[in-house]
C-alpha positions as CSV (number, residue, x, y, z in Angstrom):
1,X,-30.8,-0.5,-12.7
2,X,-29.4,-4.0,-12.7
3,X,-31.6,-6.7,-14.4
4,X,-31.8,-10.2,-15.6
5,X,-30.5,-8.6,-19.1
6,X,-27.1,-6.6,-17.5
7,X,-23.5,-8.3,-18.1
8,X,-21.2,-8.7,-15.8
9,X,-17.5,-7.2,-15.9
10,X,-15.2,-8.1,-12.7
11,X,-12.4,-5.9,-12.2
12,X,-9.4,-8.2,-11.2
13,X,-6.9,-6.5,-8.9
14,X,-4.6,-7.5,-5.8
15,X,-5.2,-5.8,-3.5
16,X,-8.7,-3.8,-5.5
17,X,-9.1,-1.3,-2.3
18,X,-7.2,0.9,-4.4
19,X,-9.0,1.1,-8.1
20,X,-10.7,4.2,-9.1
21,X,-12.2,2.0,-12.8
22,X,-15.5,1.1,-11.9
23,X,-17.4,4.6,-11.2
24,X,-15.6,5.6,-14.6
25,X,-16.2,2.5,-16.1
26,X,-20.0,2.4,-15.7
27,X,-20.8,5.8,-16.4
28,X,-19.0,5.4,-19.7
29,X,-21.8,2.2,-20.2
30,X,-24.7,4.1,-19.0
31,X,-23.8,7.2,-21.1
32,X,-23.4,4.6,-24.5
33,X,-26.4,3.1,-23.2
34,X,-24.7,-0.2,-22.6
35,X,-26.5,-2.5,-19.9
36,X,-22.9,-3.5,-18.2
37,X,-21.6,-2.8,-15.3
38,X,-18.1,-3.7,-13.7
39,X,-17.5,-4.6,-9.5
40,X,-13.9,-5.2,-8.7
41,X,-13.0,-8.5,-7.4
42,X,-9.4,-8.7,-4.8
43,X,-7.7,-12.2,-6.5
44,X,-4.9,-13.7,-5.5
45,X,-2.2,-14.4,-7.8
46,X,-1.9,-18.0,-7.5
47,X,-5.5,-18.0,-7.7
48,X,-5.9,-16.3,-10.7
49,X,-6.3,-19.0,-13.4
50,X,-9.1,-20.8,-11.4
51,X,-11.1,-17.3,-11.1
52,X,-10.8,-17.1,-14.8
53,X,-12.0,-20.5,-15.4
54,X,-14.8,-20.2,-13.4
55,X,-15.4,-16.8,-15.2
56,X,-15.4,-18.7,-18.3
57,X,-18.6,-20.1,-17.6
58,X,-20.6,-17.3,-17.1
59,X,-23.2,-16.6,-20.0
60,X,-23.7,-13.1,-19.2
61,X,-20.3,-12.3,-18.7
62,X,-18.9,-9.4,-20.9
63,X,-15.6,-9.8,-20.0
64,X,-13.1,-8.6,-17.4
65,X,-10.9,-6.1,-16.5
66,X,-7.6,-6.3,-15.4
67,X,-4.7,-4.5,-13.4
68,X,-2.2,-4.8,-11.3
69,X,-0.9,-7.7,-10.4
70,X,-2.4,-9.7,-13.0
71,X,-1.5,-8.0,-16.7
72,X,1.1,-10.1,-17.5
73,X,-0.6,-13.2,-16.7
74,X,-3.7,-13.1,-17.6
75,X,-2.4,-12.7,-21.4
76,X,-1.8,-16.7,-20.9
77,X,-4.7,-17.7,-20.2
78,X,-6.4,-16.2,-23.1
79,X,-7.4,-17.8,-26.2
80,X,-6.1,-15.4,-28.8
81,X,-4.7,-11.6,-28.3
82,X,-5.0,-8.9,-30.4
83,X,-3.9,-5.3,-31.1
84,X,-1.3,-4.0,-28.7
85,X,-2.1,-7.0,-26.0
86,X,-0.3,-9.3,-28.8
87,X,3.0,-7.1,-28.8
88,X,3.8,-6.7,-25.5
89,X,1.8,-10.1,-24.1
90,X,0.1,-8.1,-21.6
91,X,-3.8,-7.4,-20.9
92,X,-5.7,-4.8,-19.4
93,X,-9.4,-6.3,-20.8
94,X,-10.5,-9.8,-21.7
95,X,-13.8,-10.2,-23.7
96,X,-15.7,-13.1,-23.7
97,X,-16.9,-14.7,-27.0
98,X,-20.5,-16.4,-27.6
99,X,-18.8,-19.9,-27.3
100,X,-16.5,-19.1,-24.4
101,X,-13.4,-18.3,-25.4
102,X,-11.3,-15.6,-23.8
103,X,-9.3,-12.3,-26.6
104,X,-7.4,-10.0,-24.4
105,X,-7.0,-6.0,-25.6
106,X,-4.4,-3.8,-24.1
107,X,-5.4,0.1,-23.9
108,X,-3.2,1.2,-21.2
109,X,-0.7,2.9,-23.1
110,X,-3.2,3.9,-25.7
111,X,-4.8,5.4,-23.0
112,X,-2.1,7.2,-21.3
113,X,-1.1,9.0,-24.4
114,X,-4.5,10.3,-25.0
115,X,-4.3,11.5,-21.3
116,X,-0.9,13.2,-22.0
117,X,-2.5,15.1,-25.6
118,X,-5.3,15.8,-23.6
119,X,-3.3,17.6,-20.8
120,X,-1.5,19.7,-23.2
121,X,1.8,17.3,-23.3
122,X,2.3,15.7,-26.6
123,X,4.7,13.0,-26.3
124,X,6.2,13.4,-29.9
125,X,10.3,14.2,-30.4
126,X,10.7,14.0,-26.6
127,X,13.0,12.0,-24.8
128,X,11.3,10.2,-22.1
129,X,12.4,8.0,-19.2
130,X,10.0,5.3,-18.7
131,X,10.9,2.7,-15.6
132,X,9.2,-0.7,-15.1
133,X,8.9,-3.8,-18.1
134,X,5.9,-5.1,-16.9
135,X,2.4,-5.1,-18.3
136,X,1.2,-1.7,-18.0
137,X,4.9,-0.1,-18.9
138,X,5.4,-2.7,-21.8
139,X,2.1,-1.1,-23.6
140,X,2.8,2.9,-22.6
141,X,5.7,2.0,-24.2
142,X,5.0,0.8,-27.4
143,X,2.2,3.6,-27.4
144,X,5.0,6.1,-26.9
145,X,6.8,4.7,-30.1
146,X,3.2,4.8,-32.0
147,X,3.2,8.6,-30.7
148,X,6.5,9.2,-32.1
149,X,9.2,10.0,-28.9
150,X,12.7,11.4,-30.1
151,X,14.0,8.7,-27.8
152,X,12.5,5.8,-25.4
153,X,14.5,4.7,-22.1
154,X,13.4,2.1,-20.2
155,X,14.9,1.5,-16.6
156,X,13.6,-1.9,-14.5
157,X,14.6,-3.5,-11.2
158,X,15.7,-6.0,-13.5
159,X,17.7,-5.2,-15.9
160,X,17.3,-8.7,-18.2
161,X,13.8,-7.6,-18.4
162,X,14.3,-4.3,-19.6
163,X,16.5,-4.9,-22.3
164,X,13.9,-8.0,-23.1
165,X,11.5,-5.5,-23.9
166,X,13.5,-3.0,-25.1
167,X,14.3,-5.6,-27.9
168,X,11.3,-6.7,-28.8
169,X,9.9,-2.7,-29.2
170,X,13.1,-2.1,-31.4
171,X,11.9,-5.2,-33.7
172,X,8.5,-3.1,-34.0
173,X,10.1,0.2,-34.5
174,X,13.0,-0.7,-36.6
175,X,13.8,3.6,-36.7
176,X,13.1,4.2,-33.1
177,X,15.9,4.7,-30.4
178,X,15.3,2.3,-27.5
179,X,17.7,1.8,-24.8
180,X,17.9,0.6,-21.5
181,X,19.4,2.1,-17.9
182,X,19.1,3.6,-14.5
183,X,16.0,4.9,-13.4
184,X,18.5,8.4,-13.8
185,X,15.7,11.0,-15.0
186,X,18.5,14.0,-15.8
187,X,18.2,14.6,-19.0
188,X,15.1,14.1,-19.9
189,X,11.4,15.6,-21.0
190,X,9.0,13.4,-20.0
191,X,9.4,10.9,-16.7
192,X,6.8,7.9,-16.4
193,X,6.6,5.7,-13.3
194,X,5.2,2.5,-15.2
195,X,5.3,0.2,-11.6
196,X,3.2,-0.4,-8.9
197,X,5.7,2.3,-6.2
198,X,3.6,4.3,-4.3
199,X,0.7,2.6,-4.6
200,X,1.6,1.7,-0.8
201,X,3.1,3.5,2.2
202,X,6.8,3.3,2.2
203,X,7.2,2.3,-1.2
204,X,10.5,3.4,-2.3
205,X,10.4,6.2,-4.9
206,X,10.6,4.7,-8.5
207,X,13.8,7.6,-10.0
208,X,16.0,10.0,-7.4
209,X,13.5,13.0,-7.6
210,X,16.6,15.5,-6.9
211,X,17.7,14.9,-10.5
212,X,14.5,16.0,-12.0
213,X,14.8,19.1,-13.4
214,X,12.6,22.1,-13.4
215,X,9.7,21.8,-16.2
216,X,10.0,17.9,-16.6
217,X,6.6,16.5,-17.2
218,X,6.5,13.6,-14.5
219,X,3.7,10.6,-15.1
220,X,2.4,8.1,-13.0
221,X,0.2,5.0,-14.1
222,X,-0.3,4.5,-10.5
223,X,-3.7,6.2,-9.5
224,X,-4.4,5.4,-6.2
225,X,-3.4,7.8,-4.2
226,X,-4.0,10.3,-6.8
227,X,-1.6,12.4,-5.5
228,X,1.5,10.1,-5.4
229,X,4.7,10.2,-3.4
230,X,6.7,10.5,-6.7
231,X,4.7,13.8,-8.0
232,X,4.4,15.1,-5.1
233,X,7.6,15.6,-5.0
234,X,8.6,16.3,-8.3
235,X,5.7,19.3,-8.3
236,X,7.7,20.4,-5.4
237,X,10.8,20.3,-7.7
238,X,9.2,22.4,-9.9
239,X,7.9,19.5,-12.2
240,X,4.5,19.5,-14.5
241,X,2.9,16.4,-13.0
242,X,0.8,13.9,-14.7
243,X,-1.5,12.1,-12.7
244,X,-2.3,8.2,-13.6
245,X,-6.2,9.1,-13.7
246,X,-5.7,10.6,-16.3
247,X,-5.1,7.1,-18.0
248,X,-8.3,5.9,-17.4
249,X,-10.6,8.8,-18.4
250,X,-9.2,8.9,-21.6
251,X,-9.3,4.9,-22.5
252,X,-12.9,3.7,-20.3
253,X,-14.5,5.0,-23.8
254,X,-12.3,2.1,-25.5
255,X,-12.9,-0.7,-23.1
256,X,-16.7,-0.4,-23.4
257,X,-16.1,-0.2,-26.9
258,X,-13.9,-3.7,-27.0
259,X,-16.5,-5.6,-24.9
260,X,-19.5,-4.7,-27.0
């Protein structure tokens, strides 16, 4: 029942046809017994920053949401970041304070290795192939340190940005192995797909699925469609797949919590 009382949480997304947060998102409120409730809202990139002014001003606004295309730079436009969202300089939430201002959270990788413990596949002294730099992959990748990986490669379309983060995560983890290369998954025992491929038809497929070998565990953050090109045809391979759902069951519990 929406009221006079209920706060308002926009989802920001290009395009948002694909977002599966919302029915998660406000059964987690209603279940805390938090009057909230989140609609996704399609925002252009170059409109972004005036959407989040406008935002700004809303008194009953709880905060917002955020995904892909906008992680990266919503982190900007924020007043202050904390936790996770300060390492990597990426947002996936965005409260807003009494007097305005914006603090931006990041729970995506937090959230994606809950999802992995919870499925059975702990993360720890495995070497894992991640590919992308960008929001979403900069914080499963510094989760994935937290959760203690044997070894943490990071493959990107660009390789300047890979090796960008890769440094930065090897000033955080001064003991952890961090290095950079193909998207070349042979080798290893956990494979994450940390871009936006195969979020669309005829995306190309983020690592050359004939090198995957029997028993890899292959993760998506992508998780719309649920079943994507990349483990679809890694569970034809013989692969354990990870589904990017499983991301956001296992962190809506922690955006409530960050916008109460």
């Amino acid at each position: 029942m929406i009221t006079g009382h209920t706060r308002f949480v926009p989802l920001l997304a290009h395009p948002c046809r694909h977002v599966r947060t919302p029915p998660l998102f406000n059964a987690e409120c209603e279940r805390q017994g938090e009057d909230i409730v989140m609609v996704p809202l399609d925002v252009l990139p170059e409109r972004l920053h005036a959407t989040v002014d406008s935002l700004r001003a809303i008194e009953n606004l709880a905060g917002m949401v955020i995904t892909i295309p906008h992680k990266g730079a919503i982190a900007a436009l924020c007043d202050r970041l904390v936790g996770a969202a300060a390492l990597v300089g990426a947002c996936n939430i965005v409260r807003r304070e009494k007097d305005g201002s914006l603090t931006g959270g990041m729970f995506d990788g937090e959230g994606f290795v809950a999802g992995l413990l919870h499925r059975g596949h702990d993360p720890a002294g495995k070497r894992v192939l991640l590919v992308g730099a960008g929001g979403a992959a900069s914080g499963v990748a510094h989760a994935l340190l937290g959760a203690g990986v044997a070894g943490l490669t990071i493959a990107n379309r660009s390789p300047e940005k890979a090796e960008t983060l890769a440094g930065q995560l090897r000033g955080l983890f001064e003991n952890a192995r961090v290095e950079t290369g193909p998207p070349n998954p042979r080798g290893f025992d956990i494979v994450i797909n940390g871009t936006a491929l195969g979020m669309h038809a005829g995306d190309a497929l983020p690592v050359d699925v004939d090198r995957l070998g029997a028993g890899t565990v292959v993760g998506e953050v992508v998780m719309q469609p649920d079943m994507t090109p990349l483990l679809a045809a890694a569970e034809a391979r013989g692969c354990v797949v990870h589904k990017g759902i499983h991301m956001i069951e296992q962190q809506v519990r922690l955006l409530v919590d960050f916008l109460k």
